[in-house]
N, C-alpha and C positions, 0 to 999 in steps of 0.2 A: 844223266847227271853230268854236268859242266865243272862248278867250281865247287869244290870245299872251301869255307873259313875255319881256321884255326887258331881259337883265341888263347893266349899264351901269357903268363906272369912269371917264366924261366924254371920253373916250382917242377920236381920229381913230378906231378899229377900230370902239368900240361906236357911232359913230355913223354905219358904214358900218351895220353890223345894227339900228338902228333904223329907218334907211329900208327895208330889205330888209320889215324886221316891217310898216312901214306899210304898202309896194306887199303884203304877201300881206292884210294887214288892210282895204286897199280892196277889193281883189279878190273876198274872202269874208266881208265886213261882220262882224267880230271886233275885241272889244274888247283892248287893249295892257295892260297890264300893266309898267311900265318899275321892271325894281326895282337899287336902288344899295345897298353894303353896306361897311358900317364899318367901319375894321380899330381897333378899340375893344375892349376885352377888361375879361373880370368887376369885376377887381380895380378899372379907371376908373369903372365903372357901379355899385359897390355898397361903396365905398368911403364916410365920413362924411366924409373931408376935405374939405374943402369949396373945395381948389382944383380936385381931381379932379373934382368936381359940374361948376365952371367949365369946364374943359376940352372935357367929355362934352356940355355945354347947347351951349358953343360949336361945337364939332367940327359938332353934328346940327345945328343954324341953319345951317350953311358948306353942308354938304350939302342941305339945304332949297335953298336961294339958288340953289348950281351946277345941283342937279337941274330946279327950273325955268328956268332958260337955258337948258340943256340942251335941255329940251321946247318952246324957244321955235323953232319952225320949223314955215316954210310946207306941209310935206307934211303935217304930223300935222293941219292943218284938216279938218276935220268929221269925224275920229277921235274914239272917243271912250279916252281914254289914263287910265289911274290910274298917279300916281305912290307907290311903296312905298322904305321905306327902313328899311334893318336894322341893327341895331349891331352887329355880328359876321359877319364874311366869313367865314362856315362854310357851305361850298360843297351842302353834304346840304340845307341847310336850304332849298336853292329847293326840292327835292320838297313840300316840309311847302307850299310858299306855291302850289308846281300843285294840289297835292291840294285844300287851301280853296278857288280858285277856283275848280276844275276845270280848268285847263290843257292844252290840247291838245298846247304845242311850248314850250320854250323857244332864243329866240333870241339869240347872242353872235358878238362879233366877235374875230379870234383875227389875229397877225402868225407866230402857230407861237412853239416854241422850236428851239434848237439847239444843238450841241456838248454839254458840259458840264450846262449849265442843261437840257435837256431830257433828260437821267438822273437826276441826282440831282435836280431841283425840277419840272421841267415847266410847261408853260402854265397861266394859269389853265381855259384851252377843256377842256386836257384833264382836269384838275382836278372842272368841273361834268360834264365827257362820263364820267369813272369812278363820281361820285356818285348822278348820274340815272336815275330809272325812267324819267321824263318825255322823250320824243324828243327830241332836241338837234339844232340848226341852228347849225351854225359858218358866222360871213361869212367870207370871205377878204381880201375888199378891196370897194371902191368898187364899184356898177351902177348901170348909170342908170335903168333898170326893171326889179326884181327880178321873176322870175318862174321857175316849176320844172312846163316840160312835159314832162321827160324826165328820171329819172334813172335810176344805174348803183345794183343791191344784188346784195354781193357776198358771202359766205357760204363754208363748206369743205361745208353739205350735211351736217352732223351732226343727229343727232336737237337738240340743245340749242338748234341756231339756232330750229328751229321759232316760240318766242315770239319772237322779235324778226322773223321774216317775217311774221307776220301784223298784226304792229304797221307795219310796213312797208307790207305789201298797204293796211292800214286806211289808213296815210298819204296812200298813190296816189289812194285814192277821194276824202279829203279836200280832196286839191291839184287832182282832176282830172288826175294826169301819169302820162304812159306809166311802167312797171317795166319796165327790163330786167334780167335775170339774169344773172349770169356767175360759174363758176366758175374761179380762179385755177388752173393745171396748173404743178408746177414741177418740176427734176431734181431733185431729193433723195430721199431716205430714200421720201418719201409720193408721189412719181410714181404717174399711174394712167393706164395707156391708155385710151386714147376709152372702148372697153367698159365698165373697172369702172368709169371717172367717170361714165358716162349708166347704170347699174346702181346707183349709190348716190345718184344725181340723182333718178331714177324712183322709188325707194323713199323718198326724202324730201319728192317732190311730191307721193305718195298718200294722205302720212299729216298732206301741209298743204291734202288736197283741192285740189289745180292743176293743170290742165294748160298754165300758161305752158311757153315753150320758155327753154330755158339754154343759154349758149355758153359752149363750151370756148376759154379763153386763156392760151397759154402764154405765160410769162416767169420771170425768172430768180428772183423775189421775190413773194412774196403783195403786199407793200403795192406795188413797182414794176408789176407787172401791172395791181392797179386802177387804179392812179392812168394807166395808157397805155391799158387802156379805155375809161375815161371821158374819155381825147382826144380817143379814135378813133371814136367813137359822137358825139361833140361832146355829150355830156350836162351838164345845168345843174348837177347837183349826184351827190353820191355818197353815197351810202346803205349800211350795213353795220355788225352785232351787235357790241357791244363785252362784254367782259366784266367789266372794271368791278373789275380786281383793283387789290390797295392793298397796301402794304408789302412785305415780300422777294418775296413772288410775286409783285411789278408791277417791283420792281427786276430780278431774273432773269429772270424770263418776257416781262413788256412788255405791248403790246397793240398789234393790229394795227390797230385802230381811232383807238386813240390816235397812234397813228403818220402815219397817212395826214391825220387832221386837223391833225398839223400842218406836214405836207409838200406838201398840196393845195394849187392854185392857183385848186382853184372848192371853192362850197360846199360842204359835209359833215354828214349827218345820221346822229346813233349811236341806236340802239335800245338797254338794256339787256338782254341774259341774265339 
């Protein structure tokens, strides 16, 4: 691991996930990345009016100033932290800023959404978790020493997860932390006895060369089942492919990924399909 991004709105959350990013940044001597983004749009930045100019100089001076207060804290000594700042909260565009640096993770902190607000608009967590190739690390809240020697990836065992397990597996080696596996069993439609589930387990760990072992966990929910394994295992974080859908297909369909991030009470790391 090289660089962490650590996407920031000045918010209690994002500065639960800046500590998080430091404790993994001391841990694996990796540079921060801490990027803030402007909700400023074309027409203020490319306008001749020249109050709009005003506005747009002043707005990014504001954000200069906040960002470093922001970075004014005792953990980030002898870090070494770049701070970035964008004029457009267009959520794709942190890939564009992992790819230049080569970004290993990007890190945020999330309070979830709910009811209402998290159908029709959603968090911003889940927002960067549908845009990302880049692994995502959701904080959840405050730790006093962040650290991840265990977690829970949790998968249906289709051919398609494939790339987000091995992005996975890569992650474990990066962090050093145990993988455990588990696949969700539920009464519906897609029930599978012990049998066909460690049948369609086995042909998916040959074709990700693994012989980890997987547990079978039954519960009444894909996303309630992970989120009571990873009690029940006392895992540091949860790990699991998102697919990263957008518009009527993310309205109807959803994402089980995006769901659990923002119903977790411990950290959350999405891979993209």
């Amino acid at each position: 691991m090289k660089k962490i991004i650590v996407l920031t709105d000045f918010s209690e959350q994002s500065g639960f996930a800046l500590k998080a990013a430091a404790d993994l940044a001391k841990k694996h001597k990796v540079e921060l990345l801490v990027v803030h983004m402007l909700e400023l749009n074309q027409a203020m930045i490319s306008s001749p009016d020249g109050i709009y100019i005003e506005q747009t100089v002043f707005l990014v001076k504001l954000a200069e100033k906040n960002l470093k207060e922001f970075l004014d804290k005792p953990f980030l000594k002898g870090l070494t932290v770049t701070p970035v700042i964008k004029h457009y909260k267009v959520f794709s565009e942190l890939d564009a800023i992992a790819e230049e640096h080569n970004a290993d993770l990007i890190v945020m902190g999330s309070n979830g959404a709910k009811g209402l607000e998290e159908v029709l608009i959603g968090s911003n967590a889940e927002k960067v978790v549908r845009n990302s190739k880049t692994p995502v690390l959701v904080i959840k809240g405050e730790v006093d020493e962040f650290k991840i020697d265990r977690f829970v990836f949790a998968c249906d065992f289709n051919d398609d997860n494939l790339p987000a397990f091995q992005k996975a597996r890569e992650f474990s080696e990066l962090v050093n932390a145990k993988m455990d596996l588990v696949f969700i069993n539920t009464p519906n439609d897609e029930f599978l006895s012990n049998r066909d589930a460690y049948q369609k387990i086995n042909k998916f760990l040959t074709k990700a060369n693994s012989g980890q072992q997987v547990e079978i966990y039954n519960d009444y929910s894909v996303e309630q089942g992970i989120l009571n394994y990873g009690n029940t295992i006392l895992a540091d974080a949860i790990a699991m492919p998102t697919h990263g859908r957008k518009g009527l297909s993310h309205l109807f369909n959803g994402s089980i990924g995006e769901d659990v991030v923002n119903h977790s009470r411990i950290p959350v790391i999405t891979f993209k399909i």
